[in-house]
C-alpha positions, -999 to 999 in steps of 0.1 A, spaced: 0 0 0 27 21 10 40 18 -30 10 28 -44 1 56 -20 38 69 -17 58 81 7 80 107 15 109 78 12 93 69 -17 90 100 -37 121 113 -24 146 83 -36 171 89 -66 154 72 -97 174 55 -121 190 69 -152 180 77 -186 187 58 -217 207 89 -228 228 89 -192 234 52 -192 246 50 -232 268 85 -223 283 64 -192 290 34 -211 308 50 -240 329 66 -213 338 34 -196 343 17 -228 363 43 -243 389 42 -213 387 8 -215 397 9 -254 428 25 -243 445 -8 -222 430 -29 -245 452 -11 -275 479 -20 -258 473 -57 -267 489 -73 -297 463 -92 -314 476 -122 -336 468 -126 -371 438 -139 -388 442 -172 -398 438 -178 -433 412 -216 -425 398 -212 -388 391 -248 -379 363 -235 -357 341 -205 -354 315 -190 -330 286 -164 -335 276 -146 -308 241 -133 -310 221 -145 -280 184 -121 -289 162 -116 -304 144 -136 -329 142 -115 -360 180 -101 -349 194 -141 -349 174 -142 -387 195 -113 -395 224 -130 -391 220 -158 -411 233 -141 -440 264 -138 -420 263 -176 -415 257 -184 -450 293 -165 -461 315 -179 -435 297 -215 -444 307 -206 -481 343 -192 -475 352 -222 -450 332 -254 -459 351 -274 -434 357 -253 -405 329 -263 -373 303 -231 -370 283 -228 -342 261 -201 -333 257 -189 -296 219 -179 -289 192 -176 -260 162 -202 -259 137 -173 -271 155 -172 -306 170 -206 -308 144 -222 -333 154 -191 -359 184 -212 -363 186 -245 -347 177 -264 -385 197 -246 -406 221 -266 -420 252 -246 -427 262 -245 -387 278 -276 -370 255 -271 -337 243 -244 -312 256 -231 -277 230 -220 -251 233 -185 -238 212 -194 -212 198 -156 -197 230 -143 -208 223 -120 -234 185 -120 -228 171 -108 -201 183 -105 -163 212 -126 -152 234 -129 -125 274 -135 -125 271 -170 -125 251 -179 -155 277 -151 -169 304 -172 -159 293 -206 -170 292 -194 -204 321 -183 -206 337 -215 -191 314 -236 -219 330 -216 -246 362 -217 -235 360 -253 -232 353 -255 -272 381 -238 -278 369 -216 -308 397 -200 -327 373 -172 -341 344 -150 -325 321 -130 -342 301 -107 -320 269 -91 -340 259 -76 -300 265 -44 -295 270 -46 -256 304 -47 -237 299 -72 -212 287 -97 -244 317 -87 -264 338 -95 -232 325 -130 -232 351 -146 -260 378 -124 -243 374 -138 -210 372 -175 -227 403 -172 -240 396 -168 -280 421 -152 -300 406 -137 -329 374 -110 -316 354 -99 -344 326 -78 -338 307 -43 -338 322 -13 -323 293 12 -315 306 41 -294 336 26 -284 318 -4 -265 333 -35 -285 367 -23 -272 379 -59 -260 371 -73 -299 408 -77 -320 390 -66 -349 362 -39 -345 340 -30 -370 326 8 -368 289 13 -365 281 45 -379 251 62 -397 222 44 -412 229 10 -423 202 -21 -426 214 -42 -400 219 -78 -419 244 -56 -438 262 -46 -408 269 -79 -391 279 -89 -431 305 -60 -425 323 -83 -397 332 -108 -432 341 -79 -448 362 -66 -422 383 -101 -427 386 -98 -461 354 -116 -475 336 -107 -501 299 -110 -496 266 -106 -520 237 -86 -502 223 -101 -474 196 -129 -475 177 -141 -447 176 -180 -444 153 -200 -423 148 -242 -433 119 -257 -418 118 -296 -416 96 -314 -436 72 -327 -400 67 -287 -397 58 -288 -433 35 -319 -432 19 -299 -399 14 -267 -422 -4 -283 -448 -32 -299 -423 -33 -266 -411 -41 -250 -442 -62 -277 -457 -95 -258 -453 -73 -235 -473 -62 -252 -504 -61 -240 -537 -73 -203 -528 -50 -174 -542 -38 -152 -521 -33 -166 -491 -28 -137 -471 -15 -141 -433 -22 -114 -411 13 -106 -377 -7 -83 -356 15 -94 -328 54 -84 -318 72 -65 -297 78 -82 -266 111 -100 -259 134 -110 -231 144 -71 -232 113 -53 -223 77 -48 -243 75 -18 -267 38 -21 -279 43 14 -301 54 -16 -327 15 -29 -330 -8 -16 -353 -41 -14 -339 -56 -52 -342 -89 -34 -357 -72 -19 -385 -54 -58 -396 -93 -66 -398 -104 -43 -422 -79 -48 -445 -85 -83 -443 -119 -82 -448 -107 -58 -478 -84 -83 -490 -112 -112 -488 -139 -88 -505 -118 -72 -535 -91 -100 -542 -110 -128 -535 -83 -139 -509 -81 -161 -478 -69 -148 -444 -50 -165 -420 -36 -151 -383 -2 -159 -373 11 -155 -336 26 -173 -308 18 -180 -272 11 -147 -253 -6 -135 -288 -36 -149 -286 -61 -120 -269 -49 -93 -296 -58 -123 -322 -87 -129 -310 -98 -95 -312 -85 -88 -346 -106 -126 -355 -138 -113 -334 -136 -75 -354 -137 -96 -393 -170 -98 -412 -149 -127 -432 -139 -156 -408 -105 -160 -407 -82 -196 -397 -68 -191 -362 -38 -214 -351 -23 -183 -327 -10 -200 -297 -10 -238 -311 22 -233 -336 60 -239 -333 81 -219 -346 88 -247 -369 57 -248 -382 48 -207 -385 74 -207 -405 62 -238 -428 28 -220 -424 42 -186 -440 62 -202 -467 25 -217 -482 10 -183 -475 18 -156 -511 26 -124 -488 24 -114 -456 11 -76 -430 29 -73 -403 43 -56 -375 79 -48 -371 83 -85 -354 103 -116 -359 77 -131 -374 83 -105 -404 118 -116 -408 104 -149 -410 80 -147 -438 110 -133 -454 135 -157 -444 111 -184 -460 104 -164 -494 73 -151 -482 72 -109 -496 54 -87 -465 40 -55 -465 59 -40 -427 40 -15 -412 66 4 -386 65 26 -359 92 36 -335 117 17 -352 134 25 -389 126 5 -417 161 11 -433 179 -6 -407 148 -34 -399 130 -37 -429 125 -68 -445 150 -76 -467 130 -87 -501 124 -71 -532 88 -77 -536 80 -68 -502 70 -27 -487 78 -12 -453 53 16 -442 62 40 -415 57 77 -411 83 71 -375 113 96 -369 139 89 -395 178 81 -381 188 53 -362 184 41 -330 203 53 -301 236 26 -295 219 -1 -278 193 -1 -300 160 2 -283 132 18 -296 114 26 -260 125 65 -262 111 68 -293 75 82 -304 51 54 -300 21 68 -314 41 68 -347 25 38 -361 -10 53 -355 0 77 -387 -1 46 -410 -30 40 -429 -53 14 -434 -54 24 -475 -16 26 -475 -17 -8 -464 -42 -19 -486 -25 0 -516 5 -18 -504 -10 -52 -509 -23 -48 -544 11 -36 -552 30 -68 -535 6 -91 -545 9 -84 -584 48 -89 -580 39 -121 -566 15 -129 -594 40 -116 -622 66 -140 -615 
């Protein structure tokens, strides 16, 4: 009671700091930190690493960003052992690809809360695999710090204001630059060179055999539209200024049905399902609902079938994409050039403030009424427009 009353030692305690105060004390720390870590001679690159590690614990459309990355190490060392280092929240976005040798939990590490412990373990675990190579796509010190403190010799990551100072080979981040093409700029920084980025995702052929039973009420009808109105929430907080109002998905599915004679199906995971059941409830056309009853395995099996996607600014997005599925993105706090979807059929809408995001790359102190200012015709228009690239090929 005392909490929500308040009280004078209550009201009167020191409240945490900004954003803005906590990036500005960080850079300074890791810029004096920079300084003892110059000192250090790093040792060459070697020309085959026999084994490599990607560090990127979160989220689930950042770990599909970084397949392209996994894609051109796969294709400049076809024998060397690749793993990728990730949380359990994005671990499906990668766990059936086939161009990595196997996976390392993160654990918390990286996602969410954890305590010095969990910390530790990890780096003992990597350590004990004895990478020769780390590539760090994580813009946080204490992540990049994790291959130091293991032991690896060769560091490769980003270097946004100063923080990747304990990497032996950072790579600047600077202006506005999608960010699939920046963790490709850690190959380039060894010499590679790399096409533009394409997201990968495989699903297995159960997930596909589950998809089609899920879309049998569904066969033969062109398009097959599927409707994200989830997103935003992850181990790292909840920013709901990324979801476009459920009621607004509705009409321009009922649009969709009316004028192009298309199906509509909702896609969402566990936690999704009241702002899917409201979008279903506000549809004059019936839509198929599997939100909730889905693995990841099989939304993306789901989305492959489907001929274009609306959605959010989510990982599901980047998976339609990953699986050839065009989307039409509708954005808000966030910028489409550094998180758009990375297909040349597909549209990002967004009327947000233009620049990056601040260093550690949440959009929480940005405007999140700034999705409001997209349109339900500009959507609409959208999906003409990506549906007749779809139809033309």
């Amino acid at each position: 009671m005392a909490l929500l009353g308040g009280n004078a030692q209550t009201m009167n305690a020191p409240r945490p700091p900004g954003p803005k105060v906590r990036d500005a004390a960080i850079g300074a720390a890791s810029r004096m930190l920079s300084l003892l870590f110059a000192l250090r001679r790093a040792s060459p690159f070697p020309k085959d690493p026999r084994s490599i590690l990607i560090l990127k614990p979160c989220c689930v459309g950042d770990v599909l960003l970084a397949t392209p990355l996994v894609a051109a190490l796969r294709k400049q060392y076809p024998e060397a052992h690749i793993d990728f280092a990730v949380g359990p929240w994005a671990q499906a976005m990668v766990e059936s690809n086939p161009r990595l040798n196997g996976l390392l939990d993160c654990g918390r590490v990286g996602s969410g809360g954890y305590g010095y412990r969990e910390y530790w373990s990890l780096v003992q675990r990597i350590r004990e695999r004895g990478y020769q190579v780390c590539f760090v796509l994580d813009r946080s010190p204490l992540i990049s710090l994790l291959p130091f403190w293991a032991g690896t010799a060769q560091r490769v990551g980003l270097d946004s204001g100063g923080r990747g100072f304990s990497l032996t080979l950072r790579v600047p981040v600077r202006g506005v630059k999608h960010e699939a093409d920046l963790y490709l700029d850690t190959a380039r920084a060894i010499g590679l060179s790399v096409r533009a980025p394409r997201l990968e995702y495989y699903p297995t052929e159960v997930d596909r055999a589950r998809a089609r039973e899920w879309l049998a009420p569904l066969s033969g009808v062109r398009p097959l539209i599927a409707l994200i109105p989830g997103g935003g929430v992850n181990p790292g907080g909840r920013t709901m200024g990324k979801r476009w109002p459920p009621e607004r998905f509705a009409r321009v599915g009922d649009r969709s049905v009316e004028e192009l004679k298309a199906r509509v199906v909702i896609i969402g995971g566990r936690g999704a399902e009241p702002i899917a059941n409201e979008l279903a409830r506000a549809m004059h056309h019936p839509p198929l609902d599997p939100t909730g009853q889905l693995s990841w395995g099989e939304t993306g099996a789901v989305l492959e079938i489907c001929d274009l996607a609306i959605a959010n600014d989510t990982g599901a997005m980047h998976l339609a994409v990953a699986v050839g599925t065009p989307v039409v993105a509708i954005f808000g706090p966030s910028d489409p050039r550094v998180y758009g979807p990375l297909d040349p059929r597909s549209i990002a809408l967004g009327h947000g403030p233009s620049g990056p995001l601040p260093r550690s790359g949440n959009p929480r102190n940005r405007d999140m009424t700034a999705i409001l200012r997209v349109s339900e015709e500009e959507v609409y228009q959208a999906v003409q427009v990506v549906w007749e690239r779809v139809r033309s090929e």
